[in-house]
ZAROKOL-664401 format. One record per residue (C-alpha): residue number from 1; residue in one letter; x, y, z. Coordinates in pm, 1 decimal. Layout:
REM residues N
+-------+-------+----------+----------+----------+
| lumgu | zator |       px |       py |       pz |
+-------+-------+----------+----------+----------+
|   NUM |     a |        X |        Y |        Z |
...
+-------+-------+----------+----------+----------+
***
This chain:
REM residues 96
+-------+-------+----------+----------+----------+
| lumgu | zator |       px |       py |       pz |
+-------+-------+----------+----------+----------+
|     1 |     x |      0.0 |      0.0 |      0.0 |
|     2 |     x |    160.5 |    339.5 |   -125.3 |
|     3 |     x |     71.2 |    587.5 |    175.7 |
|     4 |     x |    219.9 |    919.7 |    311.1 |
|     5 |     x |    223.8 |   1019.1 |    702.8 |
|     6 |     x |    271.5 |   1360.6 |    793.4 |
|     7 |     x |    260.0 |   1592.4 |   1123.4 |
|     8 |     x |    340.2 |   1545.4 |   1509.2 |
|     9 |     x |    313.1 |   1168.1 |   1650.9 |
|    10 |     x |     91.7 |   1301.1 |   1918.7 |
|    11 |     x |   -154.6 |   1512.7 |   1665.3 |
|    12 |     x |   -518.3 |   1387.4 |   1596.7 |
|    13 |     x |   -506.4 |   1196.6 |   1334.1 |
|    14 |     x |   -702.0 |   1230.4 |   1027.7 |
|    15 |     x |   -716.8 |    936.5 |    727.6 |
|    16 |     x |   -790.4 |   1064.4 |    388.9 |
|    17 |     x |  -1036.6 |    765.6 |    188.6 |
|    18 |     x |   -978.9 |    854.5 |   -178.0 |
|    19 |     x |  -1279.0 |    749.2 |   -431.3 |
|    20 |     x |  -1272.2 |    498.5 |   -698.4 |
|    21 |     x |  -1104.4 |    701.1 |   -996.5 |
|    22 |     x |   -922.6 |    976.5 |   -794.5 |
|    23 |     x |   -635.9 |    825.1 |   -615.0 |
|    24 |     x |   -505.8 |    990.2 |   -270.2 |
|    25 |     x |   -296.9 |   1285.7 |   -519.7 |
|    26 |     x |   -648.3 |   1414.5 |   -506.0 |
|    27 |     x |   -592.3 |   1491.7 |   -158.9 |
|    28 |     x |   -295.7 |   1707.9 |   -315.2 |
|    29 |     x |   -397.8 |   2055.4 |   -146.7 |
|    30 |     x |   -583.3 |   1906.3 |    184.9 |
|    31 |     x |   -304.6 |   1716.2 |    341.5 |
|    32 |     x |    -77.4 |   1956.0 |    337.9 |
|    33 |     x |   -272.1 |   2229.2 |    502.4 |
|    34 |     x |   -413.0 |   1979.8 |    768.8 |
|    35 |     x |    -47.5 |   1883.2 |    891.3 |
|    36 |     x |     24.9 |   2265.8 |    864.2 |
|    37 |     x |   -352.2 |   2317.8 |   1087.2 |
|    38 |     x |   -206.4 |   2049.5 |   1362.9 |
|    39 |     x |   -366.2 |   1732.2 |   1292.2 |
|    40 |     x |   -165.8 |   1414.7 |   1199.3 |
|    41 |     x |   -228.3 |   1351.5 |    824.0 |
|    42 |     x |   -252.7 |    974.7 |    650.9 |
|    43 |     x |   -344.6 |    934.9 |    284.6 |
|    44 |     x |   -256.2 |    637.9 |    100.6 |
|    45 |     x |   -401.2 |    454.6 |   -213.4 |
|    46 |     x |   -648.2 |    160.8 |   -223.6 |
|    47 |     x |   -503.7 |   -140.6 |   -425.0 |
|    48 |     x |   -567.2 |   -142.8 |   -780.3 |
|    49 |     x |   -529.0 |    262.6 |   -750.6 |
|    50 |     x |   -232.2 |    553.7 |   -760.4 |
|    51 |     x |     75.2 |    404.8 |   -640.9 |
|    52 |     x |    -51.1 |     65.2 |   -441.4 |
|    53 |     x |    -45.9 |   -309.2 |   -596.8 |
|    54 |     x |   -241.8 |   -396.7 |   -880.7 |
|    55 |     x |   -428.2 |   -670.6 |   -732.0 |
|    56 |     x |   -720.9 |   -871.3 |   -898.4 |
|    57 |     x |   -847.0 |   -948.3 |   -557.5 |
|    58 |     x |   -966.1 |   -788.1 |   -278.9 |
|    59 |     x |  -1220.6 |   -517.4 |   -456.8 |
|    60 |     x |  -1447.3 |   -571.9 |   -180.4 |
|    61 |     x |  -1558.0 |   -378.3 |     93.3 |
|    62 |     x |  -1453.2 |   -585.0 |    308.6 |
|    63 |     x |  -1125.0 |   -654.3 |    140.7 |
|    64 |     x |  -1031.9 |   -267.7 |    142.9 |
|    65 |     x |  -1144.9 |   -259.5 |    492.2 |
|    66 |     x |   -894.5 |   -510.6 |    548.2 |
|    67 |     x |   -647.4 |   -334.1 |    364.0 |
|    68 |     x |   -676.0 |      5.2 |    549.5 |
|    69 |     x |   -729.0 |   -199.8 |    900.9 |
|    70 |     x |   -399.8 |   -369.5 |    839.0 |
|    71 |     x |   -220.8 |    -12.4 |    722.9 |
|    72 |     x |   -338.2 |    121.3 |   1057.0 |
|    73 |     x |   -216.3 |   -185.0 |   1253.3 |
|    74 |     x |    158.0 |   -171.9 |   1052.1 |
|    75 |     x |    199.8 |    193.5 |   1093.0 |
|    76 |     x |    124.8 |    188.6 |   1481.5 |
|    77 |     x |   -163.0 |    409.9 |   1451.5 |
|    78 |     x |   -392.7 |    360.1 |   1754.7 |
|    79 |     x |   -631.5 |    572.0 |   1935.2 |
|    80 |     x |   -925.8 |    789.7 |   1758.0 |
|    81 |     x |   -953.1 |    803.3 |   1379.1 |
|    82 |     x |  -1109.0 |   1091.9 |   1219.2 |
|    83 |     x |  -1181.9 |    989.9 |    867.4 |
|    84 |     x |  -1230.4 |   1207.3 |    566.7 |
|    85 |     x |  -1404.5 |   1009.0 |    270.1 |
|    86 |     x |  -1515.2 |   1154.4 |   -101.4 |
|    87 |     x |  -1724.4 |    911.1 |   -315.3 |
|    88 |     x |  -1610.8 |    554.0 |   -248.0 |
|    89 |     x |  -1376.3 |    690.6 |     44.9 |
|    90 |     x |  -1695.5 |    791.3 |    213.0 |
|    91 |     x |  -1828.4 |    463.7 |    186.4 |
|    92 |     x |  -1570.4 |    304.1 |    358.5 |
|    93 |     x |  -1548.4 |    567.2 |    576.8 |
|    94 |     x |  -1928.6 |    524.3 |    713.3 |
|    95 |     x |  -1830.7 |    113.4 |    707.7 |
|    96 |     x |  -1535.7 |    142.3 |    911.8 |
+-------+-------+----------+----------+----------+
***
């Protein structure tokens, strides 16, 4: 999974769910000024999309649930998630 982490270790953190045809580059402007606002910033790509794996499994909900449940759990990121969907990232936002 292609992700980027920015901001202080002991902001809030906010996750960034991308849609289905606008990878997390769409998040271009937002993370940036987040980090710059105080929060702790995550935005990564969903396989198949932007940077991540091309994968012809796991285009599921509950396969990209996994995925970002098991980018949370490798990066160490515990505690309260504020998450920030558009179009399919809202989805799994509501699902998480």
């Amino acid at each position: 999974t292609a992700y980027r982490l920015r901001g202080d270790e002991d902001a809030p953190l906010v996750c960034l769910l991308h849609g289905g045809t606008v990878a997390s580059f769409g998040w271009y402007h937002v993370a940036p000024a987040l980090a710059g606002a105080g929060y702790r910033v995550l935005q990564f790509d969903w396989l198949g999309r932007g940077d991540s794996q091309r994968v012809w499994r796991g285009h599921t909900l509950a396969g990209y649930l996994r995925q970002f449940d098991q980018l949370l759990s490798y990066l160490n990121l515990r505690g309260p998630l504020n998450l920030v969907g558009v179009s399919m990232g809202g989805l799994l936002a509501a699902a998480h």
